[in-house]
Backbone as numpy.savetxt, mean C-alpha at the origin, in Angstrom:
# Nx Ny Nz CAx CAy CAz Cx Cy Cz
16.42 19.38 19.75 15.50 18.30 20.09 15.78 17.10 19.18
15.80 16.27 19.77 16.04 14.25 19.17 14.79 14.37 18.69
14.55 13.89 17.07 13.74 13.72 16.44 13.89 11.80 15.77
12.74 11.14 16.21 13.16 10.15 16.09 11.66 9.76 14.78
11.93 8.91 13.59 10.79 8.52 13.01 10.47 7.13 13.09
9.13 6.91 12.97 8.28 5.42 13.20 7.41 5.41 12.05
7.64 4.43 11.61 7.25 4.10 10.54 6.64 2.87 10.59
4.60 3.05 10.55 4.00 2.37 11.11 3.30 1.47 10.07
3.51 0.44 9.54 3.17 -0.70 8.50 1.61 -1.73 9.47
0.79 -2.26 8.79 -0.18 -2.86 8.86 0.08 -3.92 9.73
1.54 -5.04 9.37 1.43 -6.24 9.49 1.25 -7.31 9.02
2.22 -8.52 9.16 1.70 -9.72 8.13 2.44 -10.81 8.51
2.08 -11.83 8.23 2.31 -12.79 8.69 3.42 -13.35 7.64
3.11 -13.04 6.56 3.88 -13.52 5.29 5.29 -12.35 5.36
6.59 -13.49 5.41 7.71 -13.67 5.71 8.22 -12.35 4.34
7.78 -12.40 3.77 8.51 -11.52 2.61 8.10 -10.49 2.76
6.42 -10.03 2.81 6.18 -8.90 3.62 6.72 -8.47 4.51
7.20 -8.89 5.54 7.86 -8.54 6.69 9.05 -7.58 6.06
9.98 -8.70 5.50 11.09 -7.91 4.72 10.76 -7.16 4.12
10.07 -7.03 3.56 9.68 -5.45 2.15 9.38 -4.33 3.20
9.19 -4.50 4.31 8.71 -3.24 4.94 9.82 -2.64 5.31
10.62 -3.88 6.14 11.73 -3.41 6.37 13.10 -3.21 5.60
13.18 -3.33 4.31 13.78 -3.19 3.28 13.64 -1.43 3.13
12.08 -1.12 3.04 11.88 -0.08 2.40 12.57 0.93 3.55
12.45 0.81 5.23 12.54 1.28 6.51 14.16 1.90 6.34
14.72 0.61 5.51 16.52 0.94 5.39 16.47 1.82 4.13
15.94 1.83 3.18 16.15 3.27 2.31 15.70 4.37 2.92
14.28 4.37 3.39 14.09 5.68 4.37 15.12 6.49 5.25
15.77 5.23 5.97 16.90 5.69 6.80 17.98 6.06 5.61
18.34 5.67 4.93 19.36 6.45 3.71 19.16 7.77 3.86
17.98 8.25 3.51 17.75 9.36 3.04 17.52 10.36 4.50
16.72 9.84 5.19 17.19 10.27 6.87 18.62 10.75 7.44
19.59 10.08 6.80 21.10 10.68 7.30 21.11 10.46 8.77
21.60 11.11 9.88 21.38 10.91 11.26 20.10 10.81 11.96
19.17 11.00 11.46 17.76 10.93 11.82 17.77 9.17 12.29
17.24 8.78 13.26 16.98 7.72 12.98 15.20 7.16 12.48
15.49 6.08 12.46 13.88 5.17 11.48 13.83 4.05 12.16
12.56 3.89 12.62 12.36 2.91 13.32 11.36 2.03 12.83
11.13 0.76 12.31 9.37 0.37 12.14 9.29 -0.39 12.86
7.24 -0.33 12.79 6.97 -1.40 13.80 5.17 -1.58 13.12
4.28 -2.35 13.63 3.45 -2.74 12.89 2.42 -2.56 13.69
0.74 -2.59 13.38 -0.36 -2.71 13.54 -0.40 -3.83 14.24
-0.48 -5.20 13.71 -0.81 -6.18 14.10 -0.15 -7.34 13.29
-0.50 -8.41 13.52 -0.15 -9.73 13.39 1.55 -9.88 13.16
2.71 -8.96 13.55 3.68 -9.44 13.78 4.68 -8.00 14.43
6.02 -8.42 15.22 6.83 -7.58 15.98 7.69 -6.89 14.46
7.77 -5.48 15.23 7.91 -5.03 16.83 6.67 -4.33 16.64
5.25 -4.70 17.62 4.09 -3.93 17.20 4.23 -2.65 17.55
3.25 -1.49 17.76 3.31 0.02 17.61 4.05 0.18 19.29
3.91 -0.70 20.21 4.14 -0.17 21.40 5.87 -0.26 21.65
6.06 -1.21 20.89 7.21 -1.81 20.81 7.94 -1.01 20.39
7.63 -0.51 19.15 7.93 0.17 17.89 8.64 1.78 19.17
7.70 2.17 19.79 7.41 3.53 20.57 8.63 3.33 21.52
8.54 2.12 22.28 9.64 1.84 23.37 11.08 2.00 22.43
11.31 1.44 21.10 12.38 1.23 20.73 12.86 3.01 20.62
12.30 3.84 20.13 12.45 5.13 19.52 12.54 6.02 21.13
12.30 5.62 21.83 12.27 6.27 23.57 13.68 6.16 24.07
14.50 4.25 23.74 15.36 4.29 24.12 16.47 4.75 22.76
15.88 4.85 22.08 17.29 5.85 21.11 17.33 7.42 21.69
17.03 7.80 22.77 16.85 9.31 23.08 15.77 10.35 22.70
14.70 9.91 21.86 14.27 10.06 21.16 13.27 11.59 22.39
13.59 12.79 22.01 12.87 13.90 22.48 11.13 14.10 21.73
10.99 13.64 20.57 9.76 13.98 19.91 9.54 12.98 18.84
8.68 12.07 18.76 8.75 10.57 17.58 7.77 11.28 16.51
8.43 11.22 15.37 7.42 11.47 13.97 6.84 9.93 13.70
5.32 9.81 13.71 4.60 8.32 13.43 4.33 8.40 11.65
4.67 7.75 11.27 4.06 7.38 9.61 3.26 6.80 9.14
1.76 6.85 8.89 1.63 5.43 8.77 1.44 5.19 7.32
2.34 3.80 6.38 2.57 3.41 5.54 1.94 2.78 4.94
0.79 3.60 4.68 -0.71 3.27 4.28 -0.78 4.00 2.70
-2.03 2.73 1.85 -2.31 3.90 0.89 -3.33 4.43 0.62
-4.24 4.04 1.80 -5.53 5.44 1.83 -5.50 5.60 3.51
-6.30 6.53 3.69 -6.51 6.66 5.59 -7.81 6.21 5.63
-8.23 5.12 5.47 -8.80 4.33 5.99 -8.92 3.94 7.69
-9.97 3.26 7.72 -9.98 3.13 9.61 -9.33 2.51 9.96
-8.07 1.94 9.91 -6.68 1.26 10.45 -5.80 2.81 10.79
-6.08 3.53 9.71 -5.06 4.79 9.96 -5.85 5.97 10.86
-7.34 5.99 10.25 -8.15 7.20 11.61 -8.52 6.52 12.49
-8.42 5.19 12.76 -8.96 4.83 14.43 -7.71 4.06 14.58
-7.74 2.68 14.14 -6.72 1.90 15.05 -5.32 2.18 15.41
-4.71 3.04 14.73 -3.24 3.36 14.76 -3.15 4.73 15.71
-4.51 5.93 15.75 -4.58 6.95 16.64 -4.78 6.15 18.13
-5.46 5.32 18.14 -5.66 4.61 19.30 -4.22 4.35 19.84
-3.24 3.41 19.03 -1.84 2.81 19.71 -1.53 4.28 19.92
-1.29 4.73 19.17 -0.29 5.92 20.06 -0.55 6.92 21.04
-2.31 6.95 21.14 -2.53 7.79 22.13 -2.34 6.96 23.39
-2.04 5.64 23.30 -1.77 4.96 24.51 -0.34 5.07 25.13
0.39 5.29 23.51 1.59 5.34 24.47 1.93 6.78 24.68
1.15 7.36 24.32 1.50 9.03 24.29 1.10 9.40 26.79
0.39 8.63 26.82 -0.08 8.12 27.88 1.08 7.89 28.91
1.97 7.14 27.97 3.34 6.16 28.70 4.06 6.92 29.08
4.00 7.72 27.54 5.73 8.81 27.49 4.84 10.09 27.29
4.16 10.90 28.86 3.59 11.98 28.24 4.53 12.95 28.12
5.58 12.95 28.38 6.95 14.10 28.02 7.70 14.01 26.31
6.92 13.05 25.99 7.90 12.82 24.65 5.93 13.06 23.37
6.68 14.21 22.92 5.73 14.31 22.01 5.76 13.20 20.55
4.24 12.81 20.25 4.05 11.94 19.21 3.38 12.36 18.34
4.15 13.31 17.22 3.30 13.69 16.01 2.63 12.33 14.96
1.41 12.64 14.60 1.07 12.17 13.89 1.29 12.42 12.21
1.60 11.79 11.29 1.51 12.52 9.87 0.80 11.70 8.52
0.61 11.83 7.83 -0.15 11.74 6.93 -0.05 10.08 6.36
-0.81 9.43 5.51 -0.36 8.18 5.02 0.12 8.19 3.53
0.26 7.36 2.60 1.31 7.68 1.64 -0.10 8.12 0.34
-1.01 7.87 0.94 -1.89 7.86 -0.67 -1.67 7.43 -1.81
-2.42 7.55 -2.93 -2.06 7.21 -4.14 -1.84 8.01 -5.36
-1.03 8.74 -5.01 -0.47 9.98 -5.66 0.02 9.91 -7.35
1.19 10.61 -7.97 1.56 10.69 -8.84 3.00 9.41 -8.55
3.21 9.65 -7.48 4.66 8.54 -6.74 4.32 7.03 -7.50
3.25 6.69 -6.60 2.58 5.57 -6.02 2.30 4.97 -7.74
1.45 5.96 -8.59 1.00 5.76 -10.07 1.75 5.14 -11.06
3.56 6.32 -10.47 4.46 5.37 -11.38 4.71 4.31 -11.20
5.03 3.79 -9.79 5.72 2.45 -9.44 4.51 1.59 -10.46
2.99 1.67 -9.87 2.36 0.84 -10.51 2.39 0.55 -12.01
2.71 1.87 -12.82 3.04 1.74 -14.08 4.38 0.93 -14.46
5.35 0.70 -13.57 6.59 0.21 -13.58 6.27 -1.22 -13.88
5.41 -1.82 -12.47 4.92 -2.87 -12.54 4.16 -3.59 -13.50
3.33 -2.61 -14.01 2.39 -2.98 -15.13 2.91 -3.61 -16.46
3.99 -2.36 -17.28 4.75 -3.06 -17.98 6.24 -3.74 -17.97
6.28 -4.45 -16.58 6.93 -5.45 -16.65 6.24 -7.05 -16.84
5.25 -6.78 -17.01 4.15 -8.05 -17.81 3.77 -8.25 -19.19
3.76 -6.71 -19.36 2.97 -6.83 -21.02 3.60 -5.36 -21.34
3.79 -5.49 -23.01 4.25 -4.29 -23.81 2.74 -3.06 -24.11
3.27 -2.29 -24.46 2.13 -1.47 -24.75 1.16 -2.23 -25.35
1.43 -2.46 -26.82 1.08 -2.97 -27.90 -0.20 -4.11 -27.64
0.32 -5.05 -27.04 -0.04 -6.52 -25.82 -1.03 -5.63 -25.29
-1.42 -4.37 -24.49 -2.32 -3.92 -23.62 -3.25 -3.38 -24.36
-3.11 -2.74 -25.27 -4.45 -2.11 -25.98 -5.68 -2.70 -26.28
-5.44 -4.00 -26.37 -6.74 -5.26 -26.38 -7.39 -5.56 -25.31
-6.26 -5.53 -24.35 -6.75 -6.40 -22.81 -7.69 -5.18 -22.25
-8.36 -5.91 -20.99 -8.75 -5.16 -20.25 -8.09 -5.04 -18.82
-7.87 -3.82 -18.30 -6.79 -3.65 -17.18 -7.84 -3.38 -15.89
-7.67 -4.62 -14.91 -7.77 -4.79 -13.83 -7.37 -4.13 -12.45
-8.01 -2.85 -11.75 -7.65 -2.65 -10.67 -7.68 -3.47 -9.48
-6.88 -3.82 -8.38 -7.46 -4.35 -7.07 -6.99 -3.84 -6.40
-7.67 -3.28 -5.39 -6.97 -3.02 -4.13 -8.09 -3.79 -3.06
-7.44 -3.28 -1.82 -7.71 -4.33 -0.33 -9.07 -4.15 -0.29
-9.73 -2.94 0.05 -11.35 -2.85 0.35 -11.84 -2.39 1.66
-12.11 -1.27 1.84 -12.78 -0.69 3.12 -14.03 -0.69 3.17
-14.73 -0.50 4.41 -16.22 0.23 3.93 -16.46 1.72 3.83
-15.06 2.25 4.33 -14.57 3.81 4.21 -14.25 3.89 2.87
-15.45 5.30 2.74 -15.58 5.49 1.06 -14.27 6.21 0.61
-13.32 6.55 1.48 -12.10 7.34 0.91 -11.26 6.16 0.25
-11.43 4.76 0.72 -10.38 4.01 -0.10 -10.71 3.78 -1.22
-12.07 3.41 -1.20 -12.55 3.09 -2.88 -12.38 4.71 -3.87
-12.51 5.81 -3.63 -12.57 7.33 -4.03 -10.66 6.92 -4.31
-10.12 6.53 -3.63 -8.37 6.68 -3.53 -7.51 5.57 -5.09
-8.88 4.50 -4.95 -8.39 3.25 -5.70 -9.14 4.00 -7.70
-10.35 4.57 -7.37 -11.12 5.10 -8.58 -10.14 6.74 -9.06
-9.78 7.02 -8.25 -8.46 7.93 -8.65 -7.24 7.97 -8.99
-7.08 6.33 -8.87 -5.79 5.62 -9.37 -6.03 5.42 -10.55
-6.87 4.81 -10.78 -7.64 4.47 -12.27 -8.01 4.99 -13.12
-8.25 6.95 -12.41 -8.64 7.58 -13.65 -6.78 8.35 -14.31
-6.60 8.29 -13.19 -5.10 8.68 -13.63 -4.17 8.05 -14.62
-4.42 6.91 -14.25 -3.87 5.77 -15.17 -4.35 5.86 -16.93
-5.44 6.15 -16.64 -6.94 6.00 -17.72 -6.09 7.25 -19.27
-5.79 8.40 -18.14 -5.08 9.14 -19.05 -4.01 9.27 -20.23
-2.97 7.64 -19.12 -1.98 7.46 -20.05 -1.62 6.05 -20.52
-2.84 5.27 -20.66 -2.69 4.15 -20.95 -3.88 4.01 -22.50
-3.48 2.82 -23.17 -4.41 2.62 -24.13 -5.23 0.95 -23.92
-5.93 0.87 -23.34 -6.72 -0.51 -22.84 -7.86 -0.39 -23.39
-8.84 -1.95 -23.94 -9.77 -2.08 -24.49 -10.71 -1.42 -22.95
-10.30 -1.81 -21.90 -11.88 -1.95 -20.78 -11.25 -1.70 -19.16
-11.37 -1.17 -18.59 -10.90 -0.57 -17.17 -11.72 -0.73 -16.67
-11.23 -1.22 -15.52 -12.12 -1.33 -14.22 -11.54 -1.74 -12.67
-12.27 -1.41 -11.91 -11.86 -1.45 -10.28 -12.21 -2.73 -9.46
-11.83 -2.93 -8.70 -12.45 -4.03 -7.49 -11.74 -4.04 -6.49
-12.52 -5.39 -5.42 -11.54 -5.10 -3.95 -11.70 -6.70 -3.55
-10.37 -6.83 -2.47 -10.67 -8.18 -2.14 -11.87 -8.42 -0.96
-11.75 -7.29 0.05 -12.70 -7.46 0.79 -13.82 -5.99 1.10
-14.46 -6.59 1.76 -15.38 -4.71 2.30 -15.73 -4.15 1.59
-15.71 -4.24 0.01 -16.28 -3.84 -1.12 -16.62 -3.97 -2.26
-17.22 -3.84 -2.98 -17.41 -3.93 -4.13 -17.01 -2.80 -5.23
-16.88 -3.80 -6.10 -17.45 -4.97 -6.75 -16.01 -6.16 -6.48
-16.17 -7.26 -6.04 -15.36 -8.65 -5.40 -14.07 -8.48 -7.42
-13.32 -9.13 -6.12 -12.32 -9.66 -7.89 -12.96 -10.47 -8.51
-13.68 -11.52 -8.53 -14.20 -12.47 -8.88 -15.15 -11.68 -10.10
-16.37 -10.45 -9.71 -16.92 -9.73 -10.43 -16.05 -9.12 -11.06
-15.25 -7.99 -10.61 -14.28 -7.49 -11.63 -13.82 -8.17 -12.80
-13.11 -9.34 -12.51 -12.56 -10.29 -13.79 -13.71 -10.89 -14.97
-15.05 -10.59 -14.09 -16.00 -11.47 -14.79 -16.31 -9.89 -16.06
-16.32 -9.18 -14.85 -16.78 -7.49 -16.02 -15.53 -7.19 -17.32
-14.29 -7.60 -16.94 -13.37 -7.48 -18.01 -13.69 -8.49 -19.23
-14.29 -9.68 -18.36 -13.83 -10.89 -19.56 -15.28 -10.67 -20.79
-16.35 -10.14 -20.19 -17.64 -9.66 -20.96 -17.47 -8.71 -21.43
-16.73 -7.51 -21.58 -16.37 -6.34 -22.15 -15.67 -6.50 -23.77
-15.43 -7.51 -24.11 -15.16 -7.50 -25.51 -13.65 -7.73 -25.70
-12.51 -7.49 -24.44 -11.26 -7.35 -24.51 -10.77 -8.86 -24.60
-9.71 -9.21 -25.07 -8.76 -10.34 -25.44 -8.20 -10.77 -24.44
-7.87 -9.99 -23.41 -7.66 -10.70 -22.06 -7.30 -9.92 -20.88
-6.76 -10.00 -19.96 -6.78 -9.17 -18.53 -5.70 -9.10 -18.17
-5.23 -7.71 -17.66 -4.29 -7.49 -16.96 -4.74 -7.10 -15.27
-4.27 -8.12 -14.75 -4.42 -7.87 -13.01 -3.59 -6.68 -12.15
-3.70 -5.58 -11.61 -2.85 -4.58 -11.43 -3.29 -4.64 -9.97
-2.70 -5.55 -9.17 -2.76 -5.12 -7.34 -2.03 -4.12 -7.04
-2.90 -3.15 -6.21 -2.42 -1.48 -5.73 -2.43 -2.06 -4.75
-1.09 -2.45 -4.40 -0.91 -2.93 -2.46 0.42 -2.35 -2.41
0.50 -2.63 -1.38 2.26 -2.07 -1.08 2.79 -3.23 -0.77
2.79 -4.53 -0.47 3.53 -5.56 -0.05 2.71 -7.16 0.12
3.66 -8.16 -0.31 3.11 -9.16 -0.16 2.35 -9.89 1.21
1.35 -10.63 0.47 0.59 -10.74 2.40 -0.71 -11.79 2.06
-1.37 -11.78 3.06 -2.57 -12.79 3.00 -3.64 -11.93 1.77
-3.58 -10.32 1.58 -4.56 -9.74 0.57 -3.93 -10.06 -0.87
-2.84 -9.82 -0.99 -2.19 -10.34 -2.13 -2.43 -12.02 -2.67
-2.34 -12.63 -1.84 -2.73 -14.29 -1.46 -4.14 -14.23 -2.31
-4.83 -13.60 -1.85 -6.29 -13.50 -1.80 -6.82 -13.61 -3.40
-5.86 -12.45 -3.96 -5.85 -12.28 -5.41 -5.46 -13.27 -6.01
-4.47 -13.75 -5.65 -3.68 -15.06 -6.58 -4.67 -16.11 -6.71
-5.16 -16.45 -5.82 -6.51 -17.33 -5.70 -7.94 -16.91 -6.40
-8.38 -15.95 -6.36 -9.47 -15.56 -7.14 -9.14 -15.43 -9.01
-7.61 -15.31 -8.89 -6.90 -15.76 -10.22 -7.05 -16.65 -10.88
-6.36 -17.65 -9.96 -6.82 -18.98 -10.19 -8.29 -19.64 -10.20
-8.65 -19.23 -9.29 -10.46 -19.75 -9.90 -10.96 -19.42 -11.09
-10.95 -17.67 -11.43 -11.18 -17.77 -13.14 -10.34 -18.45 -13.78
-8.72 -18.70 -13.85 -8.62 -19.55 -14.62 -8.91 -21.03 -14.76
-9.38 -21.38 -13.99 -10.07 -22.83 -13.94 -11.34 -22.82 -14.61
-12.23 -21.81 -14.37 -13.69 -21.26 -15.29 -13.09 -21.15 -16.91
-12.04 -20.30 -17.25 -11.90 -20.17 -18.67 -10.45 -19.74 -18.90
-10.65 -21.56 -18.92 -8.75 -21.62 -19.43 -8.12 -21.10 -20.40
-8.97 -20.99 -21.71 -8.54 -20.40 -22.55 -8.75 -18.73 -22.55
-8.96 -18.02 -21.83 -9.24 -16.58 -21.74 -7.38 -16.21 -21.31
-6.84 -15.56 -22.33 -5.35 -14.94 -21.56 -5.79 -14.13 -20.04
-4.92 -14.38 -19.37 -5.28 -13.75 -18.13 -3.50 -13.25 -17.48
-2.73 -12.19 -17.04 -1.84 -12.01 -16.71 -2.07 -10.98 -15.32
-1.05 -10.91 -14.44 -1.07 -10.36 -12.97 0.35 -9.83 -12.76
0.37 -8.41 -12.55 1.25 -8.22 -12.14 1.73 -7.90 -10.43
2.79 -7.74 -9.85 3.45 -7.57 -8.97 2.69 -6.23 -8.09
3.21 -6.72 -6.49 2.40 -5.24 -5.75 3.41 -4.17 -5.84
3.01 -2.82 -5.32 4.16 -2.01 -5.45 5.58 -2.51 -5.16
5.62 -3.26 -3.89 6.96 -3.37 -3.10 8.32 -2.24 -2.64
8.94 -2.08 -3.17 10.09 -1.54 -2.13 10.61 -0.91 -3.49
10.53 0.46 -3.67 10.76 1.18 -4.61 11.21 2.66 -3.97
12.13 2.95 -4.86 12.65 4.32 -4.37 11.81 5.77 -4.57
10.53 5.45 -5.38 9.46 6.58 -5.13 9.11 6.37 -4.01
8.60 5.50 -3.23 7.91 5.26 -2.17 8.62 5.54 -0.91
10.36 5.15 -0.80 11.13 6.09 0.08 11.10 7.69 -0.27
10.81 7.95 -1.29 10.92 9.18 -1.56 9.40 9.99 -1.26
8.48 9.26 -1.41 7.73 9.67 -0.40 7.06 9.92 0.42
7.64 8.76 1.34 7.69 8.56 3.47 8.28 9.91 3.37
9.77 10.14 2.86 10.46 11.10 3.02 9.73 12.54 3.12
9.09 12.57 2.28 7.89 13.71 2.23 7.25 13.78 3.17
6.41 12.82 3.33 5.37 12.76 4.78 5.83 13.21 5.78
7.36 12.29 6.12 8.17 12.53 7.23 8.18 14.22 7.52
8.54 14.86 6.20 8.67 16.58 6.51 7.70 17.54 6.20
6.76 17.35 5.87 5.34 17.50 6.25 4.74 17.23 7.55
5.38 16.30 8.51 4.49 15.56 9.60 5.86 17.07 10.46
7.21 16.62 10.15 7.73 17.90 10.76 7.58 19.09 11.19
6.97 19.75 9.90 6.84 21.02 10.09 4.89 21.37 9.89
4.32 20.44 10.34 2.49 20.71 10.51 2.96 21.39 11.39
């Protein structure tokens, strides 16, 4: 049986996002060997999920493994993305469409962010500051539970004056509060740590709420680092999912 994978990303309008997805799509396929990898997106840009489905149909494709390249299962991953494919499962009812897991925020996911982290600031530099979580924001309590489990993990192997969480949207506590809770905590200044996977209008979002505290208090150090992006943990583990979603 032709086993074909789809690898199902959010969407974005922002041009570099686009590429990072599909950057990451071509290491996946590395590690795939003859397998092929296909992506395609949620929304706001091609090849969307239907597209995505048609492309993997005409590679021969006997049975499509779906991914979705998420880092909590949030309701984009339990409703809107079960929705696309039960439509096309509809299209192509001879061609089975496994569903498999999203990437979470694992031990993988922890390092890259640690990668990121100190490519801003040295240890030394962090023990004062207070370190800033953000991620996107659901009203599904598994993302905030996904983002507060990033944080305690982190919590373990880091030395920071003041930790704390926030979201850009759908939850609380806003970045705007977050930065305000670091800068009252007693610490020397802030480290911004976006848990995203790729650049986009949520990333945008942050840079701007950045900039507004620094316009409030110019003199407060304030530093931001980079989203995950296109890292070889993160092919390494789609790769997982992928054979997990295989053999459910």
């Amino acid at each position: 049986m032709k086993k074909v994978v789809l690898l199902l990303g959010h969407g974005s309008r922002d041009i570099e996002g686009q590429a990072q997805f599909f950057q990451l799509t071509d290491l996946v396929q590395q590690r795939m060997g003859s397998v092929k990898v296909q992506a395609a997106f949620l929304e706001l840009c091609e090849p969307l999920v239907s597209q995505g489905v048609r492309a993997c149909v005409e590679m021969g494709a006997e049975e499509i493994l779906a991914i979705p390249v998420f880092l909590s299962d949030a309701s984009h991953v339990k409703k809107d993305l079960p929705v696309e494919l039960d439509e096309a499962r509809a299209h192509y009812p001879r061609i089975p469409i496994l569903y498999g897991r999203p990437l979470g925020m694992g031990q993988q996911v922890q390092q890259v962010l640690l990668e990121r982290l100190w490519e801003v600031v040295k240890p030394e530099e962090l023990e004062p500051m207070a370190l800033l979580h953000v991620g996107r924001g659901s009203p599904d309590s598994s993302a905030t539970q996904e983002l507060e489990g990033v944080a305690n993990g982190l919590k373990k192997q880091l030395r920071c004056h003041f930790m704390a969480i926030s979201f850009v949207d759908r939850a609380k506590p806003s970045v705007a509060e977050g930065l305000e809770a670091c800068r009252v905590s007693g610490a020397k200044g802030i480290l911004v740590l976006p848990c995203l996977l790729f650049p986009g209008i949520v990333l945008n979002r942050i840079h701007h709420a950045v900039q507004e505290f620094k316009l409030s208090h110019p003199d407060f150090p304030l530093v931001m680092a980079s989203c995950l992006g296109v890292h070889p943990n993160l092919a390494d583990l789609v790769v997982t999912r992928i054979h997990q979603c295989e053999h459910a």
